[in-house]
GULUMZA-721862 format. One record per residue: residue number from 1; residue in one letter; chain; x, y, z negated of N, C-alpha, C, O, CB in turn. Coordinates in steps of 0.05 Angstrom, whole numbers, always signed. Glycine has a CB too. Layout:
GULUMZA-721862
R | seq | type | mol | nX | nY | nZ | caX | caY | caZ | cX | cY | cZ | oX | oY | oZ | cbX | cbY | cbZ
R | NUM | a | A | X | Y | Z | X | Y | Z | X | Y | Z | X | Y | Z | X | Y | Z
...
//
This chain:
GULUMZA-721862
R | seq | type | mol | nX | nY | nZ | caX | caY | caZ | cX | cY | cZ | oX | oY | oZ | cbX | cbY | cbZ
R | 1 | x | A | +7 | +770 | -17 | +33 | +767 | -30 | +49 | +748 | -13 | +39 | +726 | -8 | +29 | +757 | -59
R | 2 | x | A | +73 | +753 | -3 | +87 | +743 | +17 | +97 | +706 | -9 | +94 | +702 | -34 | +119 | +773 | +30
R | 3 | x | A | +105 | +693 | +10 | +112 | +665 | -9 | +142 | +672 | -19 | +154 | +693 | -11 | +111 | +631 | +13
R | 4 | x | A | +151 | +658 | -32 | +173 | +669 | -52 | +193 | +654 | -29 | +186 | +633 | -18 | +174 | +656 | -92
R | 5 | x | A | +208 | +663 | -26 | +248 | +652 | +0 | +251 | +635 | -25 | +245 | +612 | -21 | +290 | +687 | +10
R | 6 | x | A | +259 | +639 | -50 | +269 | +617 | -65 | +264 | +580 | -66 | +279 | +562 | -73 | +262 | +627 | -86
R | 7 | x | A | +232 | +580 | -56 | +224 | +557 | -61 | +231 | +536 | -35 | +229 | +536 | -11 | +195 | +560 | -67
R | 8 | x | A | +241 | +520 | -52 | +255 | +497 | -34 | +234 | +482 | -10 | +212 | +472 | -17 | +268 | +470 | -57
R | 9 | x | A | +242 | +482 | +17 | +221 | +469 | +38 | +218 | +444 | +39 | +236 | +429 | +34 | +226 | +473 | +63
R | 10 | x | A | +195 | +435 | +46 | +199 | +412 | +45 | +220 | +394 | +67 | +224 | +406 | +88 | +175 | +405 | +44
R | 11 | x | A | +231 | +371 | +63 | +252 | +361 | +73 | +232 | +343 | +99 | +212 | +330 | +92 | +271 | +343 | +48
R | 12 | x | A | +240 | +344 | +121 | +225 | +334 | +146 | +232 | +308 | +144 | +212 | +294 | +143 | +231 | +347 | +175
R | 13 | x | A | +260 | +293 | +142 | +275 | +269 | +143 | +245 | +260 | +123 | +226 | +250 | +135 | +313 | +268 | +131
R | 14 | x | A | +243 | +264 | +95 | +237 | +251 | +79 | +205 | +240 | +88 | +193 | +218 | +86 | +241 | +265 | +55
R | 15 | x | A | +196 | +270 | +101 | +163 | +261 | +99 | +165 | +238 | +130 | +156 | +215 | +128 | +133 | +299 | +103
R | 16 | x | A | +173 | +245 | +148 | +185 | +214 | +169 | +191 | +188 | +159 | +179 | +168 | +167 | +213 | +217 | +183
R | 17 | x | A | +209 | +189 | +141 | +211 | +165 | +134 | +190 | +157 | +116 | +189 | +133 | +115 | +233 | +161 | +124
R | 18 | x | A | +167 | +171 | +99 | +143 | +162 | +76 | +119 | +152 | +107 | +102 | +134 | +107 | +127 | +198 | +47
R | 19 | x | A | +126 | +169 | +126 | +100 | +155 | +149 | +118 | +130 | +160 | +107 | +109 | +156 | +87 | +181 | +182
R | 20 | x | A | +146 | +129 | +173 | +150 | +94 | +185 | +137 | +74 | +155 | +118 | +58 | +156 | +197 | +83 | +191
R | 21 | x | A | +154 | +81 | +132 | +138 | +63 | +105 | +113 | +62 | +98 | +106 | +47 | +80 | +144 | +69 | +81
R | 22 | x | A | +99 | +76 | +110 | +73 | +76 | +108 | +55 | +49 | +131 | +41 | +30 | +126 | +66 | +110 | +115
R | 23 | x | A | +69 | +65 | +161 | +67 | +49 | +176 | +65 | +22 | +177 | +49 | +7 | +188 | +79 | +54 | +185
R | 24 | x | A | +88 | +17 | +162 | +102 | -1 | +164 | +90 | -21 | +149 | +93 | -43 | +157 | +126 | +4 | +159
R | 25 | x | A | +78 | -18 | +129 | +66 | -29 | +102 | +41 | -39 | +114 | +31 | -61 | +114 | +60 | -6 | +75
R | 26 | x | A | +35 | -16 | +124 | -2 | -23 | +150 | -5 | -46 | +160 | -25 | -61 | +159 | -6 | -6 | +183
R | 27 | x | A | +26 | -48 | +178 | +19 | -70 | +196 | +24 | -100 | +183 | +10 | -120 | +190 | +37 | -66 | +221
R | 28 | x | A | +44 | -100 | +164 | +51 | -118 | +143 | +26 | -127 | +132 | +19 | -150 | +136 | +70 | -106 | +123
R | 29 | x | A | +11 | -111 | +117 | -9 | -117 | +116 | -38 | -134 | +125 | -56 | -147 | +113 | -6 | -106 | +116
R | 30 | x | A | -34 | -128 | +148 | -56 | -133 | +165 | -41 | -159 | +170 | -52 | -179 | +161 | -64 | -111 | +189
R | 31 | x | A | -21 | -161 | +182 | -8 | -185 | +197 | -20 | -211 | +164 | -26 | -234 | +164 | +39 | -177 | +207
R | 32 | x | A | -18 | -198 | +148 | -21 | -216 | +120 | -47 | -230 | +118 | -50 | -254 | +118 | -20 | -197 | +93
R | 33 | x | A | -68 | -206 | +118 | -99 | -210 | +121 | -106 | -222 | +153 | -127 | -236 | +153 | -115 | -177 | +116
R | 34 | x | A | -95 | -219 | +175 | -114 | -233 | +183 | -93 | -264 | +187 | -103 | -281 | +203 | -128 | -216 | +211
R | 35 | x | A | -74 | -269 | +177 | -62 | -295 | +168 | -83 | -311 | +147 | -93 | -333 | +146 | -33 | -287 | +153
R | 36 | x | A | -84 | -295 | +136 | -97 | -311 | +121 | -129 | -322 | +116 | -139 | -339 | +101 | -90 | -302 | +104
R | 37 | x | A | -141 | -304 | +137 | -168 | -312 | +151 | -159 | -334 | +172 | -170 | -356 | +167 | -185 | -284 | +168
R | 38 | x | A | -146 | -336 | +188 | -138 | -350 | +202 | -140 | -377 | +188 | -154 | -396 | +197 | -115 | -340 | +209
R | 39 | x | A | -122 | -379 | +160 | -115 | -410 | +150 | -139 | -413 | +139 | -143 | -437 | +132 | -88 | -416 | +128
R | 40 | x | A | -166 | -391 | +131 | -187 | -402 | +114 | -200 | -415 | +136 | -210 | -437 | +133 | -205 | -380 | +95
R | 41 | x | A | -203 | -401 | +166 | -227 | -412 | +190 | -213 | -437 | +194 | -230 | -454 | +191 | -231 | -392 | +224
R | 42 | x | A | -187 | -449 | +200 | -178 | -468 | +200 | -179 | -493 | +182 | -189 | -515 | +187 | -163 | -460 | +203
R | 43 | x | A | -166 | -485 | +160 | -175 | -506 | +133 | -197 | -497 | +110 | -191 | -485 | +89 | -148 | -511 | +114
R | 44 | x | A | -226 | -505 | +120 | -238 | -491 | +101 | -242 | -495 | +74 | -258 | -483 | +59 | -257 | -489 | +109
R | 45 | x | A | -219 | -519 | +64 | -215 | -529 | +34 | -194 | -503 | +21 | -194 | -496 | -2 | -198 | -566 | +33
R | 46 | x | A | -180 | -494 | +37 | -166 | -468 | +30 | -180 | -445 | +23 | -166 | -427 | +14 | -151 | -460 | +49
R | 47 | x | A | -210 | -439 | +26 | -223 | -411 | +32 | -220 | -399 | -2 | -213 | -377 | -10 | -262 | -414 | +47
R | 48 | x | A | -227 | -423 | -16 | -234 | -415 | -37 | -208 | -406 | -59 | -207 | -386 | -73 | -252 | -436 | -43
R | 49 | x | A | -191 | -425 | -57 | -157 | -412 | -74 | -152 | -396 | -62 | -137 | -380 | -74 | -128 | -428 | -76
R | 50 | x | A | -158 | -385 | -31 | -144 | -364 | -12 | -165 | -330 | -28 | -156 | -308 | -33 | -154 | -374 | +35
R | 51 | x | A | -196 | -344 | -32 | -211 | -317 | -42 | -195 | -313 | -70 | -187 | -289 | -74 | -249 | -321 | -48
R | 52 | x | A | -190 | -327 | -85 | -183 | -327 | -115 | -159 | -309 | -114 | -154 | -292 | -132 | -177 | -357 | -129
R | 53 | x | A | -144 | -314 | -94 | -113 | -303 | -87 | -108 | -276 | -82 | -92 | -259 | -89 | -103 | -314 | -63
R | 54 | x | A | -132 | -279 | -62 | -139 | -254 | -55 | -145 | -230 | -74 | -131 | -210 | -71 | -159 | -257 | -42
R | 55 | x | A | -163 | -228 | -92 | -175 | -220 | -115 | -157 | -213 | -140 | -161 | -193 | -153 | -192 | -240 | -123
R | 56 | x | A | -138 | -229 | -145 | -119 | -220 | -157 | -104 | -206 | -146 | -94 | -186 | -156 | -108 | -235 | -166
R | 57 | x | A | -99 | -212 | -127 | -75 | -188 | -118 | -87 | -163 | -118 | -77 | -144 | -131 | -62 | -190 | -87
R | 58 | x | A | -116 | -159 | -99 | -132 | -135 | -101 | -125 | -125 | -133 | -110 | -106 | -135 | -167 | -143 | -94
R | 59 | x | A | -135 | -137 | -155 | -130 | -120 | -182 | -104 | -121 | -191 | -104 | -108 | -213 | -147 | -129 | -205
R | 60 | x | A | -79 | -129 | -186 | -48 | -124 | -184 | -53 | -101 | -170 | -65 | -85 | -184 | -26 | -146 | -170
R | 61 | x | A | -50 | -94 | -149 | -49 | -69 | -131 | -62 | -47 | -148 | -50 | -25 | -153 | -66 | -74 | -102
R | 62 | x | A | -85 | -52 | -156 | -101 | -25 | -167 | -96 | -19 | -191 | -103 | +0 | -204 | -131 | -26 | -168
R | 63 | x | A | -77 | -42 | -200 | -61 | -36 | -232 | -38 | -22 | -225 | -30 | -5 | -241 | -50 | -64 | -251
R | 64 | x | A | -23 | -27 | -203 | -3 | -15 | -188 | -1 | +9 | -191 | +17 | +22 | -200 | -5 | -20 | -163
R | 65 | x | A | -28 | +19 | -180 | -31 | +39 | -163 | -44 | +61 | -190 | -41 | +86 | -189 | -52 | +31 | -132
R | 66 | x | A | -53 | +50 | -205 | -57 | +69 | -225 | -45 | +77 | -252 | -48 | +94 | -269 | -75 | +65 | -229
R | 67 | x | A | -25 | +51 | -247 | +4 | +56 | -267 | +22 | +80 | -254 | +33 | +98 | -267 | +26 | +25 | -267
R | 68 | x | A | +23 | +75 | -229 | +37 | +104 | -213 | +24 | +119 | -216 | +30 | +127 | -239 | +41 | +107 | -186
R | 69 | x | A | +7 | +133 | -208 | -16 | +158 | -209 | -9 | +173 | -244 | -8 | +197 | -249 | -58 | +141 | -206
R | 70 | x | A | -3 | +144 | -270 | -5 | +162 | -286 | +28 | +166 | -303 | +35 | +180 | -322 | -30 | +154 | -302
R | 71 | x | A | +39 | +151 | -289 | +70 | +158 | -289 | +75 | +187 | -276 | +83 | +206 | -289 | +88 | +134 | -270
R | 72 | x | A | +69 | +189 | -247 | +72 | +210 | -231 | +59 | +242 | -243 | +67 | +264 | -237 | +58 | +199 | -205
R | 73 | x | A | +33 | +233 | -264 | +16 | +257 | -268 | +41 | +268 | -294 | +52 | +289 | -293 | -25 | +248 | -278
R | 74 | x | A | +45 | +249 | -316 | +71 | +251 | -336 | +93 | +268 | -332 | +101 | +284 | -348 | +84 | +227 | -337
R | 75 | x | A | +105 | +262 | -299 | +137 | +278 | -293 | +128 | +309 | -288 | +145 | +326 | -283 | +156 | +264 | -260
//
């Protein structure tokens, strides 16, 4: 069965710009994490509010990320 001409293509601009933001988030990232290994090998009175910090954000993100997933599953 041939694909239907009606259905709208996907837009190239858009999926380019979701990989630079993607990208982009990567390196942000990383530049974050290894900052902040950095200040724990340096001040090791920091390691421990830096793990705590850490940890929360980890479960912000995964609350994030699964508040979207079930917004997105909704529309």
């Amino acid at each position: 069965m041939p694909a239907s001409t009606n259905a709208p293509r996907p837009d190239r601009d858009n999926q380019e710009l979701r990989l630079v933001v993607l990208l982009l988030a990567l390196t942000v990232g990383l530049l974050v994490t290894s900052a902040v290994v950095y200040v724990a090998l340096v001040h090791p009175s920091a390691a421990e509010p830096l793990a705590v910090g850490a940890g929360v954000l980890g479960a912000l993100t995964g609350a994030g990320g699964l508040i979207a997933r079930v917004l997105r599953h909704w529309r």
